[in-house]
C-alpha positions, 0 to 999 in steps of 0.5 A: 620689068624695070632694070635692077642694076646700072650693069643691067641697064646698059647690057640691055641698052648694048643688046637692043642696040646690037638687036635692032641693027641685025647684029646680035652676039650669041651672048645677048639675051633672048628678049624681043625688041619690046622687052629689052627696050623696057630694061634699056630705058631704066633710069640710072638715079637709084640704081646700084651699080651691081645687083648684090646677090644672095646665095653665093658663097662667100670667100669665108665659106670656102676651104682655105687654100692648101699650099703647094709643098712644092715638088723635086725640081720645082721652079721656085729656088727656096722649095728646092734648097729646102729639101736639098736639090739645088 
């Protein structure tokens, strides 16, 4: 299975490089030699450089941000002068 991003492509080319010398991170995937091999020797032309992913959120899915009123001895000088503590 080819590689489906540039990211990819290098982040099994680092795993297998870190895999054959007896250095793997815990974070490497857990693919044989051969496996990582295939993913590593992807060529670049084509790729894009991320996958785009499907099913994520966007930000105009999520909840608009509620601003922090501010509380009684805030550090920000404008909350405090608005409520009469200074």
């Amino acid at each position: 299975m080819p590689a489906v991003s540039q990211k990819q492509q290098e982040l099994m080319g680092a795993a297998l490089g870190r895999k054959r010398e007896g250095n793997p991170r815990p974070g490497d995937p857990k693919m044989s030699v051969g496996k990582l091999k295939e993913f590593a020797s992807t060529k670049h032309k084509g790729l894009p450089l991320q996958k785009k992913s499907k099913g994520m959120l966007h930000d105009s899915m999520l909840p608009s941000k509620v601003k922090n009123p501010g509380r009684v001895g805030s550090t920000d000088p404008h909350q405090n002068r608005a409520r009469g503590h200074m």
